[in-house]
C-alpha positions as CSV (number, residue, x, y, z in Angstrom):
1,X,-56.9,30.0,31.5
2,X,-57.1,26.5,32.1
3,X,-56.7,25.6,28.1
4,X,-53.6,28.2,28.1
5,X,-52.0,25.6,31.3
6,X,-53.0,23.1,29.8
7,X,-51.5,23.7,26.2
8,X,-48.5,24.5,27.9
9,X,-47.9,21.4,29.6
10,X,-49.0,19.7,26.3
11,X,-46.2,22.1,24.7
12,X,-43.5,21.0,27.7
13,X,-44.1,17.4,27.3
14,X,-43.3,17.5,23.6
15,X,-40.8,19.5,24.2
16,X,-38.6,17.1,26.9
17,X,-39.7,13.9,24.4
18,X,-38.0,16.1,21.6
19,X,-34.5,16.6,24.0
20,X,-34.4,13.3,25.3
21,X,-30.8,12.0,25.0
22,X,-30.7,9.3,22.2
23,X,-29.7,6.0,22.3
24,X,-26.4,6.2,20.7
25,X,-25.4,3.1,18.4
26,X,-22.0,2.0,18.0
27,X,-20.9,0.3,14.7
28,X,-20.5,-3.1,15.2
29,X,-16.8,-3.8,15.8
30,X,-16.1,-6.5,12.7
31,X,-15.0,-10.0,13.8
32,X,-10.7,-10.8,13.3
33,X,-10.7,-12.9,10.0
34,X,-13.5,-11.4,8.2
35,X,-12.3,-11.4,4.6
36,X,-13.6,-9.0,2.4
37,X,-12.9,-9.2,-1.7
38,X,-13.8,-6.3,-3.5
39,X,-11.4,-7.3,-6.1
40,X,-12.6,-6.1,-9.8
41,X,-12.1,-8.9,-11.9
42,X,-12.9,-6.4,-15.0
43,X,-9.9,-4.6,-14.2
44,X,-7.5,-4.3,-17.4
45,X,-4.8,-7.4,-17.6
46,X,-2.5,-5.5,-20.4
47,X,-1.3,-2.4,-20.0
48,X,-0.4,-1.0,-23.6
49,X,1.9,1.9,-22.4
50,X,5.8,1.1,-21.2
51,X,6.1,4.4,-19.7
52,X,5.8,4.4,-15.4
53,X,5.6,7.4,-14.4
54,X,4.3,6.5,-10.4
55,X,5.4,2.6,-8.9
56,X,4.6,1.6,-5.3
57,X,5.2,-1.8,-4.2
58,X,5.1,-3.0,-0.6
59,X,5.5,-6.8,0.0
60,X,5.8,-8.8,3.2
61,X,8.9,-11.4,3.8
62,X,8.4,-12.3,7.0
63,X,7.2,-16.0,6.3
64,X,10.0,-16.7,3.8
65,X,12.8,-18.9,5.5
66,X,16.3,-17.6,4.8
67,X,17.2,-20.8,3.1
68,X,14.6,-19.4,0.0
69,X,15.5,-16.1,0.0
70,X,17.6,-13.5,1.3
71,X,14.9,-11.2,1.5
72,X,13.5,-13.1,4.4
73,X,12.0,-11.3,8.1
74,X,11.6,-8.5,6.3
75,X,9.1,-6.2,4.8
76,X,9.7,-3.9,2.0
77,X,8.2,-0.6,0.3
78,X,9.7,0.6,-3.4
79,X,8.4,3.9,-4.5
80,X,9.5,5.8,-7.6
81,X,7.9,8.9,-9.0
82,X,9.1,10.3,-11.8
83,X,8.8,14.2,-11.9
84,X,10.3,16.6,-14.2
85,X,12.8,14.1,-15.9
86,X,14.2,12.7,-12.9
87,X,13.2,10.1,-10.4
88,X,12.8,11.0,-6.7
89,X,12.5,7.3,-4.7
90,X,12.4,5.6,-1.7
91,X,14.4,2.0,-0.8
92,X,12.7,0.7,2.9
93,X,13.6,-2.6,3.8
94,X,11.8,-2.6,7.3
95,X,12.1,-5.8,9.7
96,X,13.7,-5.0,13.1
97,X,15.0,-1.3,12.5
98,X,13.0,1.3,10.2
99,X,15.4,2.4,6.8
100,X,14.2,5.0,4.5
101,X,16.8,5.6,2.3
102,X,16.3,8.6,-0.6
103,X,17.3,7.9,-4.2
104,X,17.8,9.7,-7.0
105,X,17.6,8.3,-10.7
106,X,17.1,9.6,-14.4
107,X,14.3,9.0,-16.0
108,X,15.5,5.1,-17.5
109,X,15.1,3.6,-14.2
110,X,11.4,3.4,-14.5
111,X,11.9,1.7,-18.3
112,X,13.9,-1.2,-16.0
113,X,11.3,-0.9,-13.7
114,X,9.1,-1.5,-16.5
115,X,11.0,-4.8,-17.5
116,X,11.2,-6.4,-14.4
117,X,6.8,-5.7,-14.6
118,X,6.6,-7.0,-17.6
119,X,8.7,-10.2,-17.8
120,X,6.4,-11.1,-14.2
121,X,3.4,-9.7,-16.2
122,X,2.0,-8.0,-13.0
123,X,-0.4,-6.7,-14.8
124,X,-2.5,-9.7,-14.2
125,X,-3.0,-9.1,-10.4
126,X,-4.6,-5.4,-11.4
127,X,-8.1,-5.3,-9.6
128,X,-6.8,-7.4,-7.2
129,X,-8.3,-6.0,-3.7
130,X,-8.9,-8.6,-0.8
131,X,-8.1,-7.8,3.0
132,X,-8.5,-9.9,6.1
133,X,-9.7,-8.3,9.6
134,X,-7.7,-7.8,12.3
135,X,-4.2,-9.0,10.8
136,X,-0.8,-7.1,12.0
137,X,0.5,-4.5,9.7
138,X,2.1,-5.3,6.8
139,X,1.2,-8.8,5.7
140,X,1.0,-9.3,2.1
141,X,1.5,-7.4,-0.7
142,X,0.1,-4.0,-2.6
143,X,1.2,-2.7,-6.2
144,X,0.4,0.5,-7.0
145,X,1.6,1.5,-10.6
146,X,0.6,4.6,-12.9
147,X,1.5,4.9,-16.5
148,X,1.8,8.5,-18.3
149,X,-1.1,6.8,-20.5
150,X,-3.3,7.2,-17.3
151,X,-3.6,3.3,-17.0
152,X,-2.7,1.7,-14.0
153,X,-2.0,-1.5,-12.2
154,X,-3.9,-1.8,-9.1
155,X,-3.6,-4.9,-6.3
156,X,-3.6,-5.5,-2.9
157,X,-3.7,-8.2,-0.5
158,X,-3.0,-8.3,3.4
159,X,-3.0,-11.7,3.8
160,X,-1.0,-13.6,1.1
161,X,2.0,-12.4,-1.1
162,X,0.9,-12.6,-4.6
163,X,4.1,-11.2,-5.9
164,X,6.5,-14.1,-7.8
165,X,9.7,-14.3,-5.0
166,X,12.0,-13.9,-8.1
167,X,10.3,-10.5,-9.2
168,X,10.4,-9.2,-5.1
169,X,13.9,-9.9,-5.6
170,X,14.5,-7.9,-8.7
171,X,13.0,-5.4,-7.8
172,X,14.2,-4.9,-4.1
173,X,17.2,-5.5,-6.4
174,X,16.9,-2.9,-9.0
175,X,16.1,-0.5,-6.0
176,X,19.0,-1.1,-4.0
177,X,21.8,-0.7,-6.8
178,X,20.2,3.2,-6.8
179,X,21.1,3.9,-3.6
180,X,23.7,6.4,-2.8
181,X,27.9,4.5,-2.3
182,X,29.7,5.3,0.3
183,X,32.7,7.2,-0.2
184,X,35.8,6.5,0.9
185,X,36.0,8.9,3.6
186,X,32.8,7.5,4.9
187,X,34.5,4.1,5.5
188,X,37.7,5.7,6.7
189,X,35.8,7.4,9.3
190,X,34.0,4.1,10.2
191,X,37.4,2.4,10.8
């Protein structure tokens, strides 16, 4: 009887060690201005194929003065898909009040897309992946690009603007000359 108690308690014992709570570990919270560069610096510089089928571009203005550029205190997100023949995109110029305006294009849009890529041969930022802790939203720059080849331009930063100001122009220009006029009843009723 006294082995039966005794393997019992033995049996209880291992029993509460086995449910005791565990000592939960938190990730260590990383330190504001930790940079981190997983760029790939493999990743292709020339794209063969002219033919876009996917762009997203996102850039940061808000440290340009408005004497350089009248894209200034602003950020901006470009995105063209191309689906079916026809190009569904997006125009949002975001600084003090969120826009997201809907476009609609044929298909040759993403061919001037393609020119204003090439003649800033963005293609040599692709593998371009470096982030900084703790920064406000929207610093930077990312390109996203996908060609119907299956190549792709890749970059990102959150820290600095590696886009050419000329080429965020043209292409914040390109995007706005899709959007939709207003008519003239619009204005009339504005009046």
């Amino acid at each position: 009887m006294k082995k039966h108690l005794l393997l019992l308690l033995l049996l209880a014992v291992v029993l509460c060690i086995g449910c005791s709570p565990k000592e939960i570990t938190e990730e260590p919270m990383e330190e504001d201005g930790v940079v981190r560069d997983n760029s790939d610096p493999d990743a292709p510089k020339v794209i063969e194929s002219d033919f876009i089928i996917s762009f997203l571009c996102e850039f940061s203005a808000l440290d340009r003065m408005e004497e350089d550029t009248y894209l200034s205190g602003k950020n901006y997100r470009l995105e063209a898909r191309l689906k079916d023949g026809a190009v569904k995109g997006h125009y949002s110029p975001y600084g003090n009040h969120g826009e997201d305006i809907l476009f609609a294009a044929d298909h040759s849009f993403m061919y001037e897309l393609q020119e204003v890529v090439s003649r800033y041969d963005l293609a040599q930022y692709n593998g371009m992946d470096v982030s900084v802790s703790g920064l406000p939203e929207m610093y930077g720059a990312s390109l996203q690009i996908v060609y119907a080849s299956g190549e792709s331009i890749s970059a990102s930063d959150n820290q600095d603007c590696f886009l050419p100001l000329a080429a965020m122009e043209e292409l914040e220009n390109l995007f706005l000359q899709q959007l939709p006029k207003p008519s003239a009843s619009d204005d009339a009723t504005e009046e």
